[in-house]
C-alpha positions as CSV (number, residue, x, y, z in Angstrom):
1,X,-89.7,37.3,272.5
2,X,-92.8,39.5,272.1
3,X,-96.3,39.0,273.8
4,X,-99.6,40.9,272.6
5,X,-101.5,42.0,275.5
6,X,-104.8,42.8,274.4
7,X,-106.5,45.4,275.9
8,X,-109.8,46.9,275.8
9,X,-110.1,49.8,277.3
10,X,-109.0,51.6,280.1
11,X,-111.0,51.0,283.4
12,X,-112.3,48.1,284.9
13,X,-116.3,48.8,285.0
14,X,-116.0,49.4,281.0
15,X,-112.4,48.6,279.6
16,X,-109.4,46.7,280.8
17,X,-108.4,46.0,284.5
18,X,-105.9,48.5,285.0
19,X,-104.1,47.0,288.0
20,X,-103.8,43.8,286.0
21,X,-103.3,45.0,282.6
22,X,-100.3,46.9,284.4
23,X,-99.2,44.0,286.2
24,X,-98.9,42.0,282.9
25,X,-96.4,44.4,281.5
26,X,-94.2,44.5,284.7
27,X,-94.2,40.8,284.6
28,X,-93.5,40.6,280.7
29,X,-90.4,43.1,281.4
30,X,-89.3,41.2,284.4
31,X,-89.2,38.3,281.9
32,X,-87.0,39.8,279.3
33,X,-89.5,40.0,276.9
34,X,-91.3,42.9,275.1
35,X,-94.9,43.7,275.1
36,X,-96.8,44.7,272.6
37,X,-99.8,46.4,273.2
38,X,-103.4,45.9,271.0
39,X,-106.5,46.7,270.6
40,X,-109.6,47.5,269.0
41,X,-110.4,51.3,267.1
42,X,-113.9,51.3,267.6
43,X,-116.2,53.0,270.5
44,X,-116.7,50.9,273.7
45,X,-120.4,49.8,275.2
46,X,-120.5,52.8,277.0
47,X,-118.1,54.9,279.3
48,X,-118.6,54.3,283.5
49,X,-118.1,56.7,286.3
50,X,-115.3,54.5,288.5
51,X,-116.6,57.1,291.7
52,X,-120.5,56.1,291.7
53,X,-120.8,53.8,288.9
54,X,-122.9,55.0,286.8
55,X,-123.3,55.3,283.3
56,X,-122.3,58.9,281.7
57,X,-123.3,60.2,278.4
58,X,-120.0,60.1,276.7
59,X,-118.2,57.8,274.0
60,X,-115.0,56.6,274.0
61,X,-113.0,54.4,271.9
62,X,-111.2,51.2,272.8
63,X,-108.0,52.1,271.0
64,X,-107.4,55.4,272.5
65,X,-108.9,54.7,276.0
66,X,-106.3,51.4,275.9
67,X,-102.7,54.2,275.0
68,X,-103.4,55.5,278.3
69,X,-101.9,52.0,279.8
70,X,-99.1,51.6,276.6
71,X,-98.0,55.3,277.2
72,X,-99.3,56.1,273.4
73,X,-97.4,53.0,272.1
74,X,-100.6,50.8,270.9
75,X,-101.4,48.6,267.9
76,X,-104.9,48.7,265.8
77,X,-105.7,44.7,266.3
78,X,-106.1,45.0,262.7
79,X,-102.3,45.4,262.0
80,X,-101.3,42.6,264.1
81,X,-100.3,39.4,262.1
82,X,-99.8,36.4,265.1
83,X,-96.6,35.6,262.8
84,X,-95.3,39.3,264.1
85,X,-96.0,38.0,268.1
86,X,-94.8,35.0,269.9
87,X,-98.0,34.8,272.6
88,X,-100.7,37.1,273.4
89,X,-102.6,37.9,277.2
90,X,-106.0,39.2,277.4
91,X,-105.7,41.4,280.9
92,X,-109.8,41.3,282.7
93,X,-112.1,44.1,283.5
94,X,-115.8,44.5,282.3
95,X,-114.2,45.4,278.8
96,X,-114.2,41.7,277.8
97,X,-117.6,41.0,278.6
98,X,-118.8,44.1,277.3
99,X,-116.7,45.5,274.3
100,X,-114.7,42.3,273.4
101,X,-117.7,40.5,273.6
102,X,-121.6,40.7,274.9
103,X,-121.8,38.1,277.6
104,X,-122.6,40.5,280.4
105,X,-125.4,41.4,278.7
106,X,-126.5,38.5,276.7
107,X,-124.0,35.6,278.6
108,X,-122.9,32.4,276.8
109,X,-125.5,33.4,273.8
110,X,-124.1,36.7,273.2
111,X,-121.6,37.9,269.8
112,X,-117.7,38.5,270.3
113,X,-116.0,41.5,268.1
114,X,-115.1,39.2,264.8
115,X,-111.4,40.6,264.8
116,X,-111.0,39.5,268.7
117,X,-112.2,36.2,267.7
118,X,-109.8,36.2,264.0
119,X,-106.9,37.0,266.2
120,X,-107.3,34.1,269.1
121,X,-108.1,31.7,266.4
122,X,-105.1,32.4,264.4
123,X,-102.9,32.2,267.5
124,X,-103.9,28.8,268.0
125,X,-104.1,27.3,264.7
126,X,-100.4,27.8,264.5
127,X,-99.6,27.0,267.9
128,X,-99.0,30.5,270.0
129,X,-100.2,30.7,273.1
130,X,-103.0,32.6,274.7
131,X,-103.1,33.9,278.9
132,X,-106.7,34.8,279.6
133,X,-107.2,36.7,283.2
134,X,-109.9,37.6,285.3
135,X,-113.4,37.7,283.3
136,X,-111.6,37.0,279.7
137,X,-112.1,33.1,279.4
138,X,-115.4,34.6,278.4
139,X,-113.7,36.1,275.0
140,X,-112.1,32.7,274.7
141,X,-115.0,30.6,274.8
142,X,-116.8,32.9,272.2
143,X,-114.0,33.1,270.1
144,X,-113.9,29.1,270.2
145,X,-117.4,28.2,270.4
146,X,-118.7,25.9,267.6
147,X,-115.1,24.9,266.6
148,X,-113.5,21.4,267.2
149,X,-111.5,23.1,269.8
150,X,-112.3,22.8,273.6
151,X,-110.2,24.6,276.1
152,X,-109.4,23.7,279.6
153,X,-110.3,27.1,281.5
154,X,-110.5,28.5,285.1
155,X,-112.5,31.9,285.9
156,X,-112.2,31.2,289.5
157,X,-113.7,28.8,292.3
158,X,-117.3,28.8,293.7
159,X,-115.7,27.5,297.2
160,X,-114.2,31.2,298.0
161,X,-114.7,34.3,298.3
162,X,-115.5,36.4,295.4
163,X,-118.1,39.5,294.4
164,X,-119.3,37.6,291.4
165,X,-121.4,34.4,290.2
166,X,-118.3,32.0,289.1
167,X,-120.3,29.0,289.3
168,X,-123.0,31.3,286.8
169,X,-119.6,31.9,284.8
170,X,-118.5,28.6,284.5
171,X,-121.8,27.0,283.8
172,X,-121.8,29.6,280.6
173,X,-118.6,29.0,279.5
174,X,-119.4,25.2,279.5
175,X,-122.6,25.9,277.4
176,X,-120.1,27.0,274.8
177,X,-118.6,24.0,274.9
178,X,-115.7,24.8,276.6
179,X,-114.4,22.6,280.2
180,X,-113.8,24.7,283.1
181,X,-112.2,23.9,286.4
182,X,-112.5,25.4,290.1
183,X,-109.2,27.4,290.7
184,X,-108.3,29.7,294.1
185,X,-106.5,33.5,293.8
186,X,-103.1,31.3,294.4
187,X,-103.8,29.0,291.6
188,X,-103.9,29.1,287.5
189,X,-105.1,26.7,285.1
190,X,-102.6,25.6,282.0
191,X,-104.1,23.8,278.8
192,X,-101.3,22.2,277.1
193,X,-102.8,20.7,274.5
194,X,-104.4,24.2,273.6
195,X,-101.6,26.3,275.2
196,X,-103.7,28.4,276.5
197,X,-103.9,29.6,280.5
198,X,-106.4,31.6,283.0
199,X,-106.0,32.8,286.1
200,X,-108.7,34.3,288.3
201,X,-106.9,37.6,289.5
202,X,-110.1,39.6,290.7
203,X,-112.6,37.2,289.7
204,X,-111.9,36.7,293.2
205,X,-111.6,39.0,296.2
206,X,-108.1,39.8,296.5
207,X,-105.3,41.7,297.3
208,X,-103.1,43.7,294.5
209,X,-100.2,41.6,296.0
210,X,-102.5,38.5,295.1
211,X,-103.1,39.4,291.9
212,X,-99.7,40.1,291.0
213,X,-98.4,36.6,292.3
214,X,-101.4,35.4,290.0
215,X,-100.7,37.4,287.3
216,X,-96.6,35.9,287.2
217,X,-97.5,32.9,287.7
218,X,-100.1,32.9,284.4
219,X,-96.8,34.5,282.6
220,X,-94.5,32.2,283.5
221,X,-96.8,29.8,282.2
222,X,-97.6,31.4,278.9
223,X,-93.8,31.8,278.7
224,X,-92.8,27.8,279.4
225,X,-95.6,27.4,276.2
226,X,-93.8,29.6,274.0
């Protein structure tokens, strides 16, 4: 069994979540499965000090910033046929929302890279399943939006804590025309009908030891769909 995890970038103010990105391929080992990494050759929205936040005047691209995490072992996107893997996961991190896609700059009326969207919608029109975390039901909902296809999605719950606007988030991803449901750290949402499952991991404020229960419990999920 092989699972794509999609990744873009490395760092979670302007790539993929690292700690969760990580997590996914622990949990995809524990599972017997094998991982392939993916993502996207091309420059990233801009490149973020993680000590003060702030932008630097640097580029970096999405492809070489993501082998850090695969240990060199990465995939153009362009070279991945969904026949070649049986289910792909989209780790978070701001990389989604800003290289993947344009919704933290533009929200639910902003673009989505047009091989991130070719790839998702290829998945599902022949039936392999797709584990969004964190922030990427954002890439989902873009990559779906004016289609006949709906998704059931969770980015986290308004009723908790967390450091960021998820009822804002969900209201967007609904203006795509996607449906979206309240879900806690401890809790993951599974469309069957779509095979496709979120999780909130640190949409919410958590602990690493939350967001790895979160994490295996999203893979266990994608796995049952296989």
């Amino acid at each position: 069994m092989k699972i794509g995890v999609l990744l873009s970038g490395c760092g979670v103010y302007d790539g993929a979540e690292i700690q969760e990105a990580v997590l996914t391929l622990l949990s995809i080992e524990e599972m017997g499965a094998e991982a392939v990494c993916i993502s996207v050759n091309e420059n990233q929205h801009h490149v973020v000090n993680h000590v003060t936040g702030e932008e630097m005047e640097e580029s970096r691209n999405m492809l070489i910033e993501s082998a850090r995490i695969a240990r060199g072992n990465i995939t153009d996107i362009l070279e991945i046929d969904p026949v070649d893997i049986d289910a792909l996961v989209i780790p978070g991190g701001f990389g989604s929302a800003k290289n993947f896609t344009t919704w933290a700059f533009s929200g639910p009326d902003g673009t989505i890279l047009p091989s991130v969207k070719l790839l998702l919608v290829n998945m599902v029109n022949i039936g392999k399943p797709i584990a969004a975390l964190c922030v990427s039901p954002v890439v989902v909902s873009k990559a779906f939006e004016g289609s006949t296809i709906s998704p059931l999605m969770t980015i986290g719950t308004d009723k908790e804590s967390s450091p960021y606007d998820i009822k804002g988030f969900s209201d967007g991803m609904e203006k795509t025309g996607m449906r979206t449901e309240m879900k806690s750290i401890s809790e993951i949402c599974i469309d069957k009908e779509n095979k496709i499952v979120t999780a909130p991991c640190y949409m919410m404020d958590a602990s690493i030891l939350d967001i790895r229960k979160n994490v295996r419990s999203a893979l266990e999920a994608l796995r049952d769909l296989i």
